[in-house]
VMD Tcl script that builds the backbone (N, CA, C; Angstrom):
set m [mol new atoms 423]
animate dup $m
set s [atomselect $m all]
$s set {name element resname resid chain x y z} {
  {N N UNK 1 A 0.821 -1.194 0.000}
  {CA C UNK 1 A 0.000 0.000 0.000}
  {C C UNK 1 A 0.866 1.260 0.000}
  {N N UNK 2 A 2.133 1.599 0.783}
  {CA C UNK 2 A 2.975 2.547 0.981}
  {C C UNK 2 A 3.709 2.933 -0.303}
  {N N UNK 3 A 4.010 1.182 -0.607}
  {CA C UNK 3 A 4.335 1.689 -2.629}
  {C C UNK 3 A 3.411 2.502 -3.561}
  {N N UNK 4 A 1.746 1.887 -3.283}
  {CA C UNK 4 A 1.575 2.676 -4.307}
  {C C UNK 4 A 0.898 4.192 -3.816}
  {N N UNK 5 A 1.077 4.160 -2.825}
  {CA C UNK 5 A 0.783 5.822 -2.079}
  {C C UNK 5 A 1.845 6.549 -3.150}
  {N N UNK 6 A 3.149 6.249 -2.888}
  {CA C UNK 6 A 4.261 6.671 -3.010}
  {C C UNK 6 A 4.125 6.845 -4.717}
  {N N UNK 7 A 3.655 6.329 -5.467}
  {CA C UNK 7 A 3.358 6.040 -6.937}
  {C C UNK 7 A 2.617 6.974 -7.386}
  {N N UNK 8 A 1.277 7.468 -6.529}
  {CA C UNK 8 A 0.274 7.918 -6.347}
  {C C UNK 8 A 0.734 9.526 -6.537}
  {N N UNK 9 A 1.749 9.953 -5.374}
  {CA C UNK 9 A 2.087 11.194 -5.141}
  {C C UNK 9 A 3.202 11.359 -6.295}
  {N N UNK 10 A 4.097 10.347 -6.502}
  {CA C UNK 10 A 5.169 10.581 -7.859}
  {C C UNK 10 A 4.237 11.653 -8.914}
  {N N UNK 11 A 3.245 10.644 -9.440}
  {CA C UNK 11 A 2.629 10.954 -10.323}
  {C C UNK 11 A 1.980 12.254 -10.421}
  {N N UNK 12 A 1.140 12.469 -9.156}
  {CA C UNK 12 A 0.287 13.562 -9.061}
  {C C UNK 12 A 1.125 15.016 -9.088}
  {N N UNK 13 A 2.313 14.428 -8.437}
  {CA C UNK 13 A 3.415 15.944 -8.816}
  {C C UNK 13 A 4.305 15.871 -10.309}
  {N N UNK 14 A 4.653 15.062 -10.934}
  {CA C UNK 14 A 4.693 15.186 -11.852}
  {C C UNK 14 A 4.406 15.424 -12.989}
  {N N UNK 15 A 2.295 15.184 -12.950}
  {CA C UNK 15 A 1.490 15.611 -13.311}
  {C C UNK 15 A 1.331 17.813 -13.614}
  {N N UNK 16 A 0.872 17.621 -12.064}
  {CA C UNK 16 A 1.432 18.947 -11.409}
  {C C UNK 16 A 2.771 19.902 -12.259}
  {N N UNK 17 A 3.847 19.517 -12.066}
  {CA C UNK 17 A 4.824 20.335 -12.664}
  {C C UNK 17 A 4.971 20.290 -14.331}
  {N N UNK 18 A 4.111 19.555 -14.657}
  {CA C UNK 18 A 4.084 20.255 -16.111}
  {C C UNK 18 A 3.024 21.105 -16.343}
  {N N UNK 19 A 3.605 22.542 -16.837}
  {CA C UNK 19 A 3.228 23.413 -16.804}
  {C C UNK 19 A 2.898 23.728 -18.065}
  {N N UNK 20 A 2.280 24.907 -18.367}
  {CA C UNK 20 A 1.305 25.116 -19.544}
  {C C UNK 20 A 2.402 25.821 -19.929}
  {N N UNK 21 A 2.707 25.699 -21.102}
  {CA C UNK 21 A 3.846 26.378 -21.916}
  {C C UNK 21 A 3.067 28.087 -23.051}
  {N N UNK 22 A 2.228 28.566 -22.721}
  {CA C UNK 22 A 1.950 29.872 -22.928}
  {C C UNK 22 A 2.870 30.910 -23.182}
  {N N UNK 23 A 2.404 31.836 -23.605}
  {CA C UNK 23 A 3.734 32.877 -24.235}
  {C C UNK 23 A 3.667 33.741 -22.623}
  {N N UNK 24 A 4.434 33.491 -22.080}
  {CA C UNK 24 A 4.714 34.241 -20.848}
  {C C UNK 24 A 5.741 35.353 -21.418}
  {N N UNK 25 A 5.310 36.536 -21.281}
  {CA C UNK 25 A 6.270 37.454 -21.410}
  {C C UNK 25 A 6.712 38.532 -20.273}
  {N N UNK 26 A 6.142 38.326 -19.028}
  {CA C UNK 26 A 6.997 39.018 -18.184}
  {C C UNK 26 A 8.274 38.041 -17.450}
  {N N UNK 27 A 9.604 39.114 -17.165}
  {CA C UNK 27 A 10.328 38.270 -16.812}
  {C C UNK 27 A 9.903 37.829 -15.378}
  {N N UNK 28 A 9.391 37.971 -14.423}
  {CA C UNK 28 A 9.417 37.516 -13.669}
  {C C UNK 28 A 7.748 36.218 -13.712}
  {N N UNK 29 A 7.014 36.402 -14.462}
  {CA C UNK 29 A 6.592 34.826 -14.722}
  {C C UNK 29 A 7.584 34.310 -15.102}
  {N N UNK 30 A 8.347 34.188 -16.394}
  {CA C UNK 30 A 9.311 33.187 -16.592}
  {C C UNK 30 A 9.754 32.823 -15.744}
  {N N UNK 31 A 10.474 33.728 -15.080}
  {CA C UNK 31 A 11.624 33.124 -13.753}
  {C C UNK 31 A 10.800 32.230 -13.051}
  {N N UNK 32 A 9.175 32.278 -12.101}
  {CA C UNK 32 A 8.413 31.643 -11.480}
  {C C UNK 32 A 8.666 30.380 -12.236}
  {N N UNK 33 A 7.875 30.481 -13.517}
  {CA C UNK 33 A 7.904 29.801 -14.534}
  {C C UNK 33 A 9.186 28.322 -14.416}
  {N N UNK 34 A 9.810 28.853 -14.714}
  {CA C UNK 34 A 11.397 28.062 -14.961}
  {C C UNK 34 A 11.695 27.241 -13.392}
  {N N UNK 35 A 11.726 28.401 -12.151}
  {CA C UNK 35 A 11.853 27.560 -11.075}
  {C C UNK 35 A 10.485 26.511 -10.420}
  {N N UNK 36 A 9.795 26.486 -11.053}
  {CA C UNK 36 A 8.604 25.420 -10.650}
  {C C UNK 36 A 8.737 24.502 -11.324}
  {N N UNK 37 A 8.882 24.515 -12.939}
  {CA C UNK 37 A 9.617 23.475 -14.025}
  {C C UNK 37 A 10.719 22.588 -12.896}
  {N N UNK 38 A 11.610 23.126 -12.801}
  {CA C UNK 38 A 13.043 22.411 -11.908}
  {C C UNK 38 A 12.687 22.083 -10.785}
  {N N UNK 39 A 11.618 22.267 -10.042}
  {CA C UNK 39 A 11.103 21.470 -9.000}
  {C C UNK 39 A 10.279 20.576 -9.096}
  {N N UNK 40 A 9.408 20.385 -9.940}
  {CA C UNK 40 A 8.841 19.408 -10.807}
  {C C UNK 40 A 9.818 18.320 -11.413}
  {N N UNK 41 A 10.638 18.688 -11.929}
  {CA C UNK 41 A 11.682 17.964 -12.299}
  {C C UNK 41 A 12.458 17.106 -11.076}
  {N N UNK 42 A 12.957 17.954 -10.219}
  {CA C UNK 42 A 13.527 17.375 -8.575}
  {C C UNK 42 A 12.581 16.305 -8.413}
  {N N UNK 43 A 11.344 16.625 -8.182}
  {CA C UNK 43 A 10.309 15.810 -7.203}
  {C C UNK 43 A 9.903 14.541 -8.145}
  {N N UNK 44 A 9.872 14.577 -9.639}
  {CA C UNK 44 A 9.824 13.558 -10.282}
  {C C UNK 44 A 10.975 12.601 -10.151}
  {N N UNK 45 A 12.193 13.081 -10.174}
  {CA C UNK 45 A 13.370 12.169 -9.640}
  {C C UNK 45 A 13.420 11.478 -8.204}
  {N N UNK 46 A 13.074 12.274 -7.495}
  {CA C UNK 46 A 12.819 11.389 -6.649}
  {C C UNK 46 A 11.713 11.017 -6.267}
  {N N UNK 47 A 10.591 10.953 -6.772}
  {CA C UNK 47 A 9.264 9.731 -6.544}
  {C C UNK 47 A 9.580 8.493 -7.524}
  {N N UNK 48 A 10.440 9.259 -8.667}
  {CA C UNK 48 A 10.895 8.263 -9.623}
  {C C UNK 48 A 12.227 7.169 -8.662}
  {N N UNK 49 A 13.076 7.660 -8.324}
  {CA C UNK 49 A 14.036 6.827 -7.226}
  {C C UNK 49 A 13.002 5.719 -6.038}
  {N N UNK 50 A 12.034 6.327 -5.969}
  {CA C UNK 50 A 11.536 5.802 -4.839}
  {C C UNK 50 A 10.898 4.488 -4.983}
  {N N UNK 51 A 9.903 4.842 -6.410}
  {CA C UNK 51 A 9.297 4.156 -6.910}
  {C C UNK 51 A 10.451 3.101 -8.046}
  {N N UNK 52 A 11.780 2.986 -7.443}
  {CA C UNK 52 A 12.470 2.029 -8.629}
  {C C UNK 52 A 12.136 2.003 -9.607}
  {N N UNK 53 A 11.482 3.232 -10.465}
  {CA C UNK 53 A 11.632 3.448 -11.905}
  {C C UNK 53 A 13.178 4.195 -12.251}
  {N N UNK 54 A 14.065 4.519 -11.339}
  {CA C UNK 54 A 15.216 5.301 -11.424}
  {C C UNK 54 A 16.141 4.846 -10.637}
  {N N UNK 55 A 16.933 4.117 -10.982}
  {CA C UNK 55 A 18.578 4.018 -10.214}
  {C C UNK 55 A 18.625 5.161 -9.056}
  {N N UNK 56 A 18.952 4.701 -7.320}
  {CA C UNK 56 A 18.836 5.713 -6.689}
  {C C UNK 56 A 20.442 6.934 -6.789}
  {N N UNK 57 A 20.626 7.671 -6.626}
  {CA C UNK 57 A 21.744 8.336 -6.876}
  {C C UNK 57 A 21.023 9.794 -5.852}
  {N N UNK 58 A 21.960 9.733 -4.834}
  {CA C UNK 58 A 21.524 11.085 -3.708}
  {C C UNK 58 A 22.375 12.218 -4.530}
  {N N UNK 59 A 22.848 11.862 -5.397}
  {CA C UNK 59 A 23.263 13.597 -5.857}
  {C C UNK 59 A 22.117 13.724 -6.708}
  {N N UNK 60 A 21.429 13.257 -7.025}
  {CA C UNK 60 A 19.676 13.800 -7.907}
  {C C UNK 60 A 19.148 14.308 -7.084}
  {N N UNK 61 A 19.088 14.210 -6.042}
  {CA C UNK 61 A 17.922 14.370 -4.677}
  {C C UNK 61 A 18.422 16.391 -4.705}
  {N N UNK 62 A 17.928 17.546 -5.350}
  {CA C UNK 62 A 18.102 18.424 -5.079}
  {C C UNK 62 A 16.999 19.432 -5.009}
  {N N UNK 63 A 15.862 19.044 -4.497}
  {CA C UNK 63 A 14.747 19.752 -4.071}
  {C C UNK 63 A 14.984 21.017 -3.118}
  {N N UNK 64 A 15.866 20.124 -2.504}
  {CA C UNK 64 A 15.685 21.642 -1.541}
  {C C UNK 64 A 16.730 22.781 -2.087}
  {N N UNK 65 A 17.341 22.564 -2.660}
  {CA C UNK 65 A 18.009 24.117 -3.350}
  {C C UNK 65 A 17.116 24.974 -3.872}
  {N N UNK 66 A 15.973 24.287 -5.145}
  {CA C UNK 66 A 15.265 24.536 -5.472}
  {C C UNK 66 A 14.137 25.422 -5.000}
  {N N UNK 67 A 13.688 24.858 -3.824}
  {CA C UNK 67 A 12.132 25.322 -2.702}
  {C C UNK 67 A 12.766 26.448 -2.026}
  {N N UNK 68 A 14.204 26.279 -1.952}
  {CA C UNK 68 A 14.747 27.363 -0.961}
  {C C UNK 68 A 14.708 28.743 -1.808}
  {N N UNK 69 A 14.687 28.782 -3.174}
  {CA C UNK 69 A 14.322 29.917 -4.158}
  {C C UNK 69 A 13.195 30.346 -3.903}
  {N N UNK 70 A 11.831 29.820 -3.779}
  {CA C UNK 70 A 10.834 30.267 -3.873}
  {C C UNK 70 A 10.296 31.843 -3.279}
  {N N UNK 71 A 10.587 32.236 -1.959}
  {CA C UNK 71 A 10.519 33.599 -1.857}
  {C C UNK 71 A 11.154 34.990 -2.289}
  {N N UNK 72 A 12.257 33.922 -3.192}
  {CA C UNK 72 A 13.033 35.770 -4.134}
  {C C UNK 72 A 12.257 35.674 -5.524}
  {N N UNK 73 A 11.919 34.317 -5.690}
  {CA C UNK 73 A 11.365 34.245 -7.096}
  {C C UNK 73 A 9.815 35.006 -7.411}
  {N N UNK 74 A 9.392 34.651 -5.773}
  {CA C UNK 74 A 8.098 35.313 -6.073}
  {C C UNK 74 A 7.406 36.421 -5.736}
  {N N UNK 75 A 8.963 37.118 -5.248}
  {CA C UNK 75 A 8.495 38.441 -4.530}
  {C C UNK 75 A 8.327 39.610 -5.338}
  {N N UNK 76 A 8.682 39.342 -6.825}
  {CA C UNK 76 A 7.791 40.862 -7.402}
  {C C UNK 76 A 7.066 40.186 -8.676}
  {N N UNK 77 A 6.110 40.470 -8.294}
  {CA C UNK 77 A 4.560 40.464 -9.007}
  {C C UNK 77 A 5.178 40.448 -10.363}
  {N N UNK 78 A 5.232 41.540 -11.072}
  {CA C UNK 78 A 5.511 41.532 -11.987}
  {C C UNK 78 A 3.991 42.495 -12.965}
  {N N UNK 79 A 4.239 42.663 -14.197}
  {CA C UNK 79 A 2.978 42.713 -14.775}
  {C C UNK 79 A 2.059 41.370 -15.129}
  {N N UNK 80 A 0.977 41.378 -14.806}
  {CA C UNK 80 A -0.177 41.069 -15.430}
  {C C UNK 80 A -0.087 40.140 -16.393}
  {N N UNK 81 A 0.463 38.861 -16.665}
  {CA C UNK 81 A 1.221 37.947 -17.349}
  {C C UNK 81 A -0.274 37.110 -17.681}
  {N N UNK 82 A -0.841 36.957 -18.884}
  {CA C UNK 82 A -2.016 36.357 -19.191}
  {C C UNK 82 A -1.744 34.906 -18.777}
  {N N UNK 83 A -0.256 34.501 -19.061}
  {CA C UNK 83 A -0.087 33.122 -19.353}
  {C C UNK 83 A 0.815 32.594 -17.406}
  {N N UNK 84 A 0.556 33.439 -17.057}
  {CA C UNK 84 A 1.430 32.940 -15.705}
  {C C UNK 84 A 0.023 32.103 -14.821}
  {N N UNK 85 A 0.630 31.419 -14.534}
  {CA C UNK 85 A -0.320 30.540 -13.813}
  {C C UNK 85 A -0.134 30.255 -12.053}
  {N N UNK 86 A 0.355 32.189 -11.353}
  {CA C UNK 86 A 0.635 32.275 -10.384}
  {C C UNK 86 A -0.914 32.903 -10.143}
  {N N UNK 87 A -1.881 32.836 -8.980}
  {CA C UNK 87 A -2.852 33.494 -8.848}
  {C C UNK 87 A -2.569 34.944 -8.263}
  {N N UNK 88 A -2.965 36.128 -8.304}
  {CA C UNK 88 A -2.663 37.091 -7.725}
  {C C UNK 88 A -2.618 37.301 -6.304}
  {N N UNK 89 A -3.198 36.307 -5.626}
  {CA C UNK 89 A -3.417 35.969 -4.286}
  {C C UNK 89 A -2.565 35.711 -3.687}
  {N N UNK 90 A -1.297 35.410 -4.510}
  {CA C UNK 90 A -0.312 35.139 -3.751}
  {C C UNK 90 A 0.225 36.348 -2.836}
  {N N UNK 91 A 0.545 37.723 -4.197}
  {CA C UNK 91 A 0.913 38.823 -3.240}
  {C C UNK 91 A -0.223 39.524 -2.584}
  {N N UNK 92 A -1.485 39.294 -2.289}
  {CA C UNK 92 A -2.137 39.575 -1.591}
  {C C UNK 92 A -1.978 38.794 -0.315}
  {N N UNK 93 A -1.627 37.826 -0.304}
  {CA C UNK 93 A -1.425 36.400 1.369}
  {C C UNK 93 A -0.132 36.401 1.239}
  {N N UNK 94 A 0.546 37.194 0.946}
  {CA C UNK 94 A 2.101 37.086 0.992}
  {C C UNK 94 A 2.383 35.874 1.878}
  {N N UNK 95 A 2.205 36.171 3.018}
  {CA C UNK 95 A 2.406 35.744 4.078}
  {C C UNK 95 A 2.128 34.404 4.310}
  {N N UNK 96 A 0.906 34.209 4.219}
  {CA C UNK 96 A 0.768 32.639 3.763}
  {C C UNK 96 A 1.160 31.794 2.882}
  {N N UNK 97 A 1.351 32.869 2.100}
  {CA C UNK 97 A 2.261 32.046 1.011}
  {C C UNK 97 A 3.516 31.523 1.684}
  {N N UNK 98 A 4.198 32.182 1.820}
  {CA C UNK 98 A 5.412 31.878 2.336}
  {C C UNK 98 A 5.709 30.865 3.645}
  {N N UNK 99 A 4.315 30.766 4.218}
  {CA C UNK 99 A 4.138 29.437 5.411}
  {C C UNK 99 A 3.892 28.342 4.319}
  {N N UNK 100 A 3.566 28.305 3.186}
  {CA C UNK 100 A 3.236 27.116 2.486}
  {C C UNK 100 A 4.323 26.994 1.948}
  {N N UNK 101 A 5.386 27.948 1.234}
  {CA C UNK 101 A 6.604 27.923 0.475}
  {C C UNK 101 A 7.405 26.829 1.222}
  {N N UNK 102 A 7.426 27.450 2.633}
  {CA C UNK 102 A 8.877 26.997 3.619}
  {C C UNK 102 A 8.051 25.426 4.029}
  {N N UNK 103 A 7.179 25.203 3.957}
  {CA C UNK 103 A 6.005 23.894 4.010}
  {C C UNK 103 A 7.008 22.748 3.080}
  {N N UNK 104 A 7.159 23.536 2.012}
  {CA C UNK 104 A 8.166 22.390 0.966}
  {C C UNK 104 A 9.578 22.623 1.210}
  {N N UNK 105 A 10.220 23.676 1.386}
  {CA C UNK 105 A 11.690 23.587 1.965}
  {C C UNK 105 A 11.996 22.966 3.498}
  {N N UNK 106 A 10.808 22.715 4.407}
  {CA C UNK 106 A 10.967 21.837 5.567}
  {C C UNK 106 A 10.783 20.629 5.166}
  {N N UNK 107 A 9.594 20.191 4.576}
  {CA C UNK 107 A 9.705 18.447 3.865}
  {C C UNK 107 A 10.849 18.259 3.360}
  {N N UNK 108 A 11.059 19.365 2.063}
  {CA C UNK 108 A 12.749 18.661 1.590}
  {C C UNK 108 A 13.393 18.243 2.112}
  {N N UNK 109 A 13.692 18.865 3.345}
  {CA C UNK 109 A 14.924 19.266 3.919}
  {C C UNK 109 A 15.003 17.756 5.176}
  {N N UNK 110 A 14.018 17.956 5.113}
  {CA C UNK 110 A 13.145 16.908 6.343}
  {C C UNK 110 A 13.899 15.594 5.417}
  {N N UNK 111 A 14.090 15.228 4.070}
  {CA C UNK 111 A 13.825 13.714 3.556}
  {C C UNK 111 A 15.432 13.629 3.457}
  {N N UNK 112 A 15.823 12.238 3.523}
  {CA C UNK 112 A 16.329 11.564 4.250}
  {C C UNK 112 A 16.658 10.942 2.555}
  {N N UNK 113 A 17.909 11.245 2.047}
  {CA C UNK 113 A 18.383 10.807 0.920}
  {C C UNK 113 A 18.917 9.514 0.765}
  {N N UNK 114 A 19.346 8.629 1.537}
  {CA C UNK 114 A 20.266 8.249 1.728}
  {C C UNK 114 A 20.082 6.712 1.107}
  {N N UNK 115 A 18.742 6.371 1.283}
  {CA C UNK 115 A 18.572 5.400 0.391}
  {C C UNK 115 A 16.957 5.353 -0.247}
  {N N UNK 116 A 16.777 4.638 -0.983}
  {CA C UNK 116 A 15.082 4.750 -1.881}
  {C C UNK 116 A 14.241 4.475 -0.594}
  {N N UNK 117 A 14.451 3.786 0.177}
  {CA C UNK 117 A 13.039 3.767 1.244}
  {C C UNK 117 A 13.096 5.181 2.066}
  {N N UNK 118 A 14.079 5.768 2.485}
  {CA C UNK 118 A 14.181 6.713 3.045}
  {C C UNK 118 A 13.363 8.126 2.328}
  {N N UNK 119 A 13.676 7.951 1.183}
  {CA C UNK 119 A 13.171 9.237 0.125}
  {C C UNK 119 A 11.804 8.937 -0.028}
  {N N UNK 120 A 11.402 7.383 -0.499}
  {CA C UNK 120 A 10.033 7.316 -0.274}
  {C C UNK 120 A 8.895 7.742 1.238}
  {N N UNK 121 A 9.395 7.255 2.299}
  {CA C UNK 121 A 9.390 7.651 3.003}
  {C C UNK 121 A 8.627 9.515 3.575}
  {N N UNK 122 A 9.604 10.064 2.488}
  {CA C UNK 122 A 9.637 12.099 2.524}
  {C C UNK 122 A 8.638 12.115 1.693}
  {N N UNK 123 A 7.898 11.265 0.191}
  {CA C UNK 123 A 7.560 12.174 -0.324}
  {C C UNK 123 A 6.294 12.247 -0.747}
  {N N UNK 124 A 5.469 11.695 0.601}
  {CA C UNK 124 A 3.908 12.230 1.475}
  {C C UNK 124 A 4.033 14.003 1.950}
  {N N UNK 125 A 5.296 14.015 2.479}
  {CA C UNK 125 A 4.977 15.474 3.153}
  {C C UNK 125 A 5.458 16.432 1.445}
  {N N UNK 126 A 6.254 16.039 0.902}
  {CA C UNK 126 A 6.447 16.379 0.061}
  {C C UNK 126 A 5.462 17.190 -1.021}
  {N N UNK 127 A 4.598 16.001 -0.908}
  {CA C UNK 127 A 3.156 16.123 -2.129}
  {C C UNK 127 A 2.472 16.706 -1.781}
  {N N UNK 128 A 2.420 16.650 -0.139}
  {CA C UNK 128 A 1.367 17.483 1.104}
  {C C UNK 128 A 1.571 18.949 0.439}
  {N N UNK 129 A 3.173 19.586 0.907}
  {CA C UNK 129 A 3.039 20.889 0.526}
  {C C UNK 129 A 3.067 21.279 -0.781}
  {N N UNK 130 A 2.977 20.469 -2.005}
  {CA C UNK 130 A 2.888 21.432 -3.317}
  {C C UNK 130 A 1.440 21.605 -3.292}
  {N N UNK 131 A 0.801 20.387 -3.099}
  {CA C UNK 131 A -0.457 20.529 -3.324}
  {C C UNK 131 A -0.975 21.831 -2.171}
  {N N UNK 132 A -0.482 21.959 -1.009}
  {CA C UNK 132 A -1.509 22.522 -0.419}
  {C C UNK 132 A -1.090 24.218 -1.003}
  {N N UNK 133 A -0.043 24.748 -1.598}
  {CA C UNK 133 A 0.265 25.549 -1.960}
  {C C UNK 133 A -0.403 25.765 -3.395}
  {N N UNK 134 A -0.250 24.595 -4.572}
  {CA C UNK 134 A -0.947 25.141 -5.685}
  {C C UNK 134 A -2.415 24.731 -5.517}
  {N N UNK 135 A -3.134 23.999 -4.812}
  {CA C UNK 135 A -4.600 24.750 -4.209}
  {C C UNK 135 A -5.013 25.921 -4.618}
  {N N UNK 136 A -4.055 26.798 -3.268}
  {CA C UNK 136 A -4.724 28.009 -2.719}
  {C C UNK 136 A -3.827 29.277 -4.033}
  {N N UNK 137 A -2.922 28.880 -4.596}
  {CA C UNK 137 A -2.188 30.278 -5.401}
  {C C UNK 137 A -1.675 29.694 -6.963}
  {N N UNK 138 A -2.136 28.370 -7.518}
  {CA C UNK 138 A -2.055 27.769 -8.936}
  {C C UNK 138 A -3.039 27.955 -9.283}
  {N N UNK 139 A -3.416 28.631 -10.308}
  {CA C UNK 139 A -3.990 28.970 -11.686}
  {C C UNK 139 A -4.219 27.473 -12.099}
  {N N UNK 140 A -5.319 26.198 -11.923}
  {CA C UNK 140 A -5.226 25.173 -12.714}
  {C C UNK 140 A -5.750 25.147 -14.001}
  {N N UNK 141 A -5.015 24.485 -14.767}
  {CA C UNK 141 A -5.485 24.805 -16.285}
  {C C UNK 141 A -5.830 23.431 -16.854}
}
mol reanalyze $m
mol bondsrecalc $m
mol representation Tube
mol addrep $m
C-alpha cells in the first residue's frame, strides 16, 4: 500500500509540474515559470528513485536548493502575465504564502536521501506541501 501511495504522489506531482507552456512574457513569470519546471523535475526524480523506476543516486535528490528559491522568485509580481499561472493571491497572502513555500523547503529538507526507502518515506509530506500551496495560489489549467 505505501508503494503505491508513493506512486500515487510521484505521479500527481509530476502531473502537477508540467506546466502550460503559454507565451509568458513578463520576466518575472518566466523566472516563477522556470523555477517550478526544476522542482517538478527534482520531485519527479525522486518519486521516480523511490518508486524504482530510477537508479537511486543522492546527488539527484536536489529539491531543496530549489524550494529554498521560492521567496526571491516570487516576490515581485511583476505585470499582469495572461499566461502565468501564479494566482494574484499570492501577493495579496504574501504571508501565507510563504508558510506554504517553507512547508516544501521543511519536507525537503526533512527527507532523508540516503537510500530509496528513506526518500520514499519524505515524499507524502512532500506532495502534502505542493499541493496545499498550488490549491490556494495555482492557476489550474
Amino acid at each position: 500500500m505505501k508503494f503505491v501511495k508513493i506512486l500515487a504522489v510521484g505521479a500527481i506531482l509530476a502531473a502537477g509540474a508540467a506546466f502550460a507552456e503559454g507565451d509568458r512574457t513578463d520576466p518575472n513569470a518566466l523566472a516563477r515559470s522556470e523555477l517550478m519546471k526544476i522542482q517538478g523535475m527534482n520531485t519527479g526524480i525522486l518519486g521516480n528513485m523511490a518508486s524504482g523506476k530510477e537508479p537511486f543516486d543522492a546527488a539527484k535528490a536536489a529539491l531543496i536548493e530549489a524550494s529554498s528559491k521560492i521567496e526571491a522568485t516570487f516576490m515581485e509580481p511583476g505585470a499582469a502575465d495572461p499566461a502565468s499561472e501564479a494566482k494574484p493571491e499570492i501577493w495579496t497572502g504574501w504571508e501565507d504564502f510563504l508558510v506554504k513555500a517553507n512547508a516544501l523547503t521543511t519536507a525537503a529538507t526533512a527527507v532523508d536521501v540516503s537510500s530509496v526507502e528513506s526518500i520514499g518515506a519524505g515524499m507524502g509530506a512532500i506532495g502534502g506541501a505542493c499541493k496545499d500551496c498550488h490549491t490556494t495560489y495555482r492557476v489550474m489549467k
